[in-house]
N, C-alpha and C positions, 0 to 999 in steps of 0.2 A: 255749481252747486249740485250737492248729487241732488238726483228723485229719490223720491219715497213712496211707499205704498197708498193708496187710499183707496177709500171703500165705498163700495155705490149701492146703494137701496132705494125704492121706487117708495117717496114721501107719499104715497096712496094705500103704501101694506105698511102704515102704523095699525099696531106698535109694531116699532122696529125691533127683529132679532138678530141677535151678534150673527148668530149662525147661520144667516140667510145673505152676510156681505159678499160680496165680490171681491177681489184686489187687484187691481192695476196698476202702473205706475205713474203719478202725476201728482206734484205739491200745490198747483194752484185750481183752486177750482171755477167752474164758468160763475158760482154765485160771488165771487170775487175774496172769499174767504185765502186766507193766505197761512200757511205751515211753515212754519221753519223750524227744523229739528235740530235736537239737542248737538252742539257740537258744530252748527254750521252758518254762518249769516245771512242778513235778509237776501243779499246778491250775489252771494258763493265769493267774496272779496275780503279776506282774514285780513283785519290790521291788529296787529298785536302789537299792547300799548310797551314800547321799550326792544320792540324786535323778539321776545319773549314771552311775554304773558298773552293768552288768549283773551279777544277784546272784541266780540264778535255784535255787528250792528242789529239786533229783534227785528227792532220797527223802525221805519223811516220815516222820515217827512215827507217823502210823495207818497205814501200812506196817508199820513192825517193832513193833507194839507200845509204842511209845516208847524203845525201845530204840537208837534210830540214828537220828539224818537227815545227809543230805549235800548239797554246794550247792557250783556253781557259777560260778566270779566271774570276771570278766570287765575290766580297769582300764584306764580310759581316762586315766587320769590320776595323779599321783603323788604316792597318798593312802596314809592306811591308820586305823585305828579308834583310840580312847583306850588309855591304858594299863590293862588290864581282868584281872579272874580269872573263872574260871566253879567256883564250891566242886563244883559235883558232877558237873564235866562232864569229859571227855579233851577234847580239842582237835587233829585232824591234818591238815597241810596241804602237797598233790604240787603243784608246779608242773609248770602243762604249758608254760608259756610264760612268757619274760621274766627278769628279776633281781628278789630280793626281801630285803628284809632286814627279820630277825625279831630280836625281846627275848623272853629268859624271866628273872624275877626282873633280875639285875643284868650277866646276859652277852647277847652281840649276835654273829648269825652271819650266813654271805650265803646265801641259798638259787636256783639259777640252774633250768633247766631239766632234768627228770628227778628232781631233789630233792626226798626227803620229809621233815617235820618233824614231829615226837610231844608236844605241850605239855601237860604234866599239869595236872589239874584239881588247884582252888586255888591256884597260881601264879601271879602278875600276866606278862601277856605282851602282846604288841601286834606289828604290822609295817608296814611301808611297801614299798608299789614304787619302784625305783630307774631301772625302766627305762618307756621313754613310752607303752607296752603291756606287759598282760602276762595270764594267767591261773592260776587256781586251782583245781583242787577241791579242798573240803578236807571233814571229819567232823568230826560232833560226839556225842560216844558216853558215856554214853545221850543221847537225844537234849532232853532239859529241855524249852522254849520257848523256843529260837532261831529257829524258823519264825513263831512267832507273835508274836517282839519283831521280826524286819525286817517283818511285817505295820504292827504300827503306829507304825513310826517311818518306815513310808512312808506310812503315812496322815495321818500328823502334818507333814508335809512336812520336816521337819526346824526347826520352827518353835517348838518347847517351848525351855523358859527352861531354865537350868542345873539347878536344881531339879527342875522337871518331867521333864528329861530321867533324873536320878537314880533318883526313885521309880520310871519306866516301867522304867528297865535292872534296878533291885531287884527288880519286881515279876518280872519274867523272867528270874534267877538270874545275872545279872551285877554284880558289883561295881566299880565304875572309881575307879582312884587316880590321875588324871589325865592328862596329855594325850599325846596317841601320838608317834612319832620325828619330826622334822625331817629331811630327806632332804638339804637343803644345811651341814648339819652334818658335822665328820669324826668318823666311829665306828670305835672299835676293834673288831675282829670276830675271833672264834677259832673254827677250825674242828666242835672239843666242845664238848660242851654239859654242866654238873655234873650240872643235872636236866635230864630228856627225854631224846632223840635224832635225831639228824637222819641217815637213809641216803642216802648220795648216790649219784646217778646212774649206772647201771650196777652197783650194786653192792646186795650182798644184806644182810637183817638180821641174819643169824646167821654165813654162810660162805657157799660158792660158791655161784650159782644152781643151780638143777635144769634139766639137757638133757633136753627131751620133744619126741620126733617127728625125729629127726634133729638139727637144727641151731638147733629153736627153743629158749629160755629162758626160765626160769621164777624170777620176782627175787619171793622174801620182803618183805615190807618194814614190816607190822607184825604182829605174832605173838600168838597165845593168850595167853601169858605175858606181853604185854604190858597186856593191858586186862580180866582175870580171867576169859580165855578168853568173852568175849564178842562177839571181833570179829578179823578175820585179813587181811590185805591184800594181794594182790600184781600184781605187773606182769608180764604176756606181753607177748613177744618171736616173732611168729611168722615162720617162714622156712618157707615153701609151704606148699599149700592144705591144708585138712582139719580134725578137729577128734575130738573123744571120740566115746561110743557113746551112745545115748543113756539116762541112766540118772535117778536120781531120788536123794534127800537125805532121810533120813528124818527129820533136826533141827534143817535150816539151812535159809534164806534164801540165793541167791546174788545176784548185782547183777556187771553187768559195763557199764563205759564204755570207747567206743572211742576208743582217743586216736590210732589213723590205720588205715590198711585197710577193706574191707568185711568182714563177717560176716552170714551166716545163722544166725537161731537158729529151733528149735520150742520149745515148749514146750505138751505134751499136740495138742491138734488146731489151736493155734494155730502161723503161721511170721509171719517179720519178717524184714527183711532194714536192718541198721546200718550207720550210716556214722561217719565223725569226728564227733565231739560229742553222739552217741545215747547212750545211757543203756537197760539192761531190766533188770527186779526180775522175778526168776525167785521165783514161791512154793517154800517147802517141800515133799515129798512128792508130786510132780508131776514127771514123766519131760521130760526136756529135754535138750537139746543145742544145740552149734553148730558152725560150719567157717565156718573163714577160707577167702574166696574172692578174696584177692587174693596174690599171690606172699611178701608183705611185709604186716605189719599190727603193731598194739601194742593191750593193752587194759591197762587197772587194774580188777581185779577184787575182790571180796570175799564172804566169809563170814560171816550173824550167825547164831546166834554159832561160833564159831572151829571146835569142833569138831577132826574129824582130818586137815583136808587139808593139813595141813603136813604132819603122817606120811607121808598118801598121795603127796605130789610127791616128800618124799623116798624115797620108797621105788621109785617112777618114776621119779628117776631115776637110779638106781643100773643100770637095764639091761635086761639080759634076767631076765624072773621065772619061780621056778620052776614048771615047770609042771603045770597043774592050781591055782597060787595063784591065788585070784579077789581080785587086789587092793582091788577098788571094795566088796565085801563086808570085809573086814577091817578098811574105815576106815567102815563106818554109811554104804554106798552098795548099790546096788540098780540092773546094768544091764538094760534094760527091752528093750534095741534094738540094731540097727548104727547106727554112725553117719550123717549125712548123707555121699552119695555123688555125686562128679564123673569 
């Protein structure tokens, strides 16, 4: 895996100025924060799904315990996998780029750019790209052995016999009922979905986004309630610079990908500095923050597990709070700091 840059500030000269970093080379830092940059995997170990497509592993399960991994894909071409169930897995998948069309059970929906989909675990499901690029991130929660089945079906080159290939997907908790969509085919496609759900673009999982900081937006898009409070997902909207204070999570994991703008984050006596397609796994219990440094930016963020930051956004954004409320204390937070400062 190559290194990257990171940046080191003495968390005693807050507020932090960009112009006052250092750069050295190192992706992980001692506060156990973890970087993966655009374009590279958690363990520098490319399985590209089909010997083609970039399919590169975010987060892993010795990350969260085995409780999560994420990964994302990258399609050159206008494929997509068998028709497959995962018995003990969720299955969620944002497009950041392109048109995709997905099956769960016996319905067929289109998924474009900004759309998320939620595929319950034990359901047979599959998808195809439709368009001549495109991308993905998508979760897998808990995380099974999905990192370790694209291990060696890239190691196998794609060369195991129909059988072989069965027992491998068995062996790594997937069941396949044959073969995935034809994309020159005409499919009927419905907006809903009976089982899962899919929130589209712009729009929230529950009701309106939450306004934080002015004119940025805060989109829900998969909730406690959905995955037994194990996992929480959402997507920033940022409209000018800045970011929280810096504080710490007494029970969560947080993970945030930028999907446009720059951002600074710390985390304890480590800094970084993100771009489109980075990726940082923030530990639990560890004071952190970050600020958009670009006018305009977007991330998909998340929580494992879910915890109360749904409460907290919604209660953020309701407005002005009473004061003397220490919001970040009411949801199982702890502010440590000011934020970073420009």
């Amino acid at each position: 895996m190559l290194r990257r840059n990171f940046i080191k500030v003495s968390v005693f000269g807050f507020p932090l100025l960009a112009s006052q970093w250092n750069v050295s080379q190192i992706l992980q830092g001692k506060s156990g924060a973890v970087v993966v940059r655009a374009g590279e995997s958690r363990f520098g170990l490319p399985t590209p799904f089909k010997g083609v497509n970039p399919n590169d592993l975010k987060l892993s399960s010795k990350d969260t315990n085995g409780q999560l991994s994420t990964f994302w894909y990258k399609g050159m071409e206008k494929t997509g996998p068998s028709f497959h169930a995962h018995p003990h897995q969720d299955e969620m998948f944002y497009v950041i780029k392109g048109s995709y069309l997905f099956q769960l059970g016996n319905e067929k929906t289109q998924l474009n750019a900004g759309d998320l989909i939620f595929l319950p675990r034990n359901i047979p499901h599959t998808w195809i790209q439709l368009s001549d690029e495109g991308e993905l991130f998508y979760f897998l929660q808990p995380a099974g052995k999905m990192e370790e089945f694209f291990l060696e079906m890239t190691r196998t080159a794609g060369k195991l016999s129909k059988e072989e290939a069965r027992i491998v997907s068995e062996a790594h908790g997937i069941i396949n009922f044959g073969p995935g969509l034809n994309g020159q085919e005409k499919h009927e496609t419905i907006p809903l979905l009976t089982n899962g759900f899919v929130v589209r673009s712009i729009k929230d999982r529950k009701s309106n986004p939450n306004q934080l900081s002015g004119n940025s937006l805060n989109f829900l898009k998969v909730a406690g309630s959905d995955t037994l409070d194990q996992l929480s997902i959402f997507e920033y909207h940022g409209k000018g610079k800045g970011g929280p204070p810096l504080h710490k999570h007494a029970f969560q994991d947080e993970t945030f990908y930028v999907l446009s703008g720059t951002y600074d984050f710390v985390c304890d006596q480590d800094r970084f500095t993100l771009h489109a397609g980075d990726m940082i796994f923030l530990p639990k219990d560890v004071p952190h923050t970050w600020a958009q440094t670009t006018e305009e930016g977007q991330l998909l963020f998340y929580f494992q597990p879910a915890g109360k930051m749904e409460q907290f956004f919604n209660t953020l954004g309701k407005g002005k709070l009473p004061e003397g409320y220490d919001v970040f204390k009411d949801h199982e937070m702890e502010v440590t700091g000011p934020p970073i400062s420009y």
